[in-house]
C-alpha positions as CSV (number, residue, x, y, z in Angstrom):
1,X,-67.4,-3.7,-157.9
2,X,-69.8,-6.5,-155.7
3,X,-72.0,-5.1,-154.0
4,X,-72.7,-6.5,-150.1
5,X,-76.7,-6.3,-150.3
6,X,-78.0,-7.5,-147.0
7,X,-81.7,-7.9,-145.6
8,X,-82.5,-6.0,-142.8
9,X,-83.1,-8.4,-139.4
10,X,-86.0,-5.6,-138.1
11,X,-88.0,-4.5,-140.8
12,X,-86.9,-7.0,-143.6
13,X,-85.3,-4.0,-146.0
14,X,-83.0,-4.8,-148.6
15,X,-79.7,-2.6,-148.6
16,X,-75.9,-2.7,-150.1
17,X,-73.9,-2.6,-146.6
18,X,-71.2,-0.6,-148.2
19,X,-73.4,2.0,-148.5
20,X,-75.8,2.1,-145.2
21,X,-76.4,0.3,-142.4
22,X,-74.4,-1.7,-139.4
23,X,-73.7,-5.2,-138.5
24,X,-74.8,-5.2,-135.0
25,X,-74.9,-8.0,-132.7
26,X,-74.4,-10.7,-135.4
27,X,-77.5,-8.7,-137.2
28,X,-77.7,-6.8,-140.5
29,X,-79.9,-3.1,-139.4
30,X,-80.4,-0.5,-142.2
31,X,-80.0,2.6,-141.0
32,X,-83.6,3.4,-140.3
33,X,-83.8,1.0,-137.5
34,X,-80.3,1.6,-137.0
35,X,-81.2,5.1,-135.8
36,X,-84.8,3.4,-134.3
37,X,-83.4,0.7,-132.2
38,X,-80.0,2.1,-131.1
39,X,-78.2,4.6,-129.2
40,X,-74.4,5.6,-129.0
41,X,-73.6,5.3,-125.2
42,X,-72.7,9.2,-124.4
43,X,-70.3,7.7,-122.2
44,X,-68.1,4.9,-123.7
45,X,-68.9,5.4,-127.2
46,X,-70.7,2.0,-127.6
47,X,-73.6,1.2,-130.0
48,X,-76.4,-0.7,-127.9
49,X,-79.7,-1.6,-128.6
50,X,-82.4,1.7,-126.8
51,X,-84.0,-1.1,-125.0
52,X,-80.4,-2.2,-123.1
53,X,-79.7,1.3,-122.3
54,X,-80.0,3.4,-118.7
55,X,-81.4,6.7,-118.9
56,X,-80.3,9.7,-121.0
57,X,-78.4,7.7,-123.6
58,X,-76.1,5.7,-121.3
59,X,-75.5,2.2,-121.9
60,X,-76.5,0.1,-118.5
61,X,-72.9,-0.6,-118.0
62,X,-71.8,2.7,-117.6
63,X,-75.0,4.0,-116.2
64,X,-74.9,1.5,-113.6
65,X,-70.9,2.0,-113.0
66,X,-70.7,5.8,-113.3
67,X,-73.4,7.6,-112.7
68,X,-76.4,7.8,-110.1
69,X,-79.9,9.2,-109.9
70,X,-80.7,11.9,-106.9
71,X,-84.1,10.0,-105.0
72,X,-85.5,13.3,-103.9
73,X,-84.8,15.4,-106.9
74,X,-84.4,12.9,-110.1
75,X,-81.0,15.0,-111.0
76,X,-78.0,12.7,-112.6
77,X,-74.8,13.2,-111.0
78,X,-71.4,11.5,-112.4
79,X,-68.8,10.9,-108.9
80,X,-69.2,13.9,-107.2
81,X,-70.2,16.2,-110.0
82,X,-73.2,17.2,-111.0
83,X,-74.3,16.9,-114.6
């Protein structure tokens, strides 16, 4: 059996893909920076990089489509309901 060993686009690490790690955005991650760098969107289900995601573990798109932030308070509400 071939083994798919690819070179990690963050920290350079080698790894066999069939074992660990993603194909993310046209990059190879190993998991390490896989669980560094990303975040599955509690929402959709997505994978997106922490750095393209709204607050507690939202992607922006469904943050910014879904969900709003309380001015006085700083409470997250979804609609009408409050999370």
């Amino acid at each position: 059996m071939n083994k798919d060993i690819q070179k990690c686009s963050k920290c350079g690490k080698t790894f066999d893909l069939d074992e660990e790690g993603i194909l993310f955005n046209g990059e190879y991650m190993c998991d390490h920076c896989k669980r560094e760098l990303t975040i599955i969107c509690n929402h959709c289900g997505k994978r997106v990089l922490k750095t393209d995601a709204g607050r507690d573990w939202y992607c922006n798109e469904c943050f910014d489509n879904y969900y709003t932030i309380c001015e006085g308070c700083g409470v997250m509400f979804i609609g009408i309901m409050l999370i």
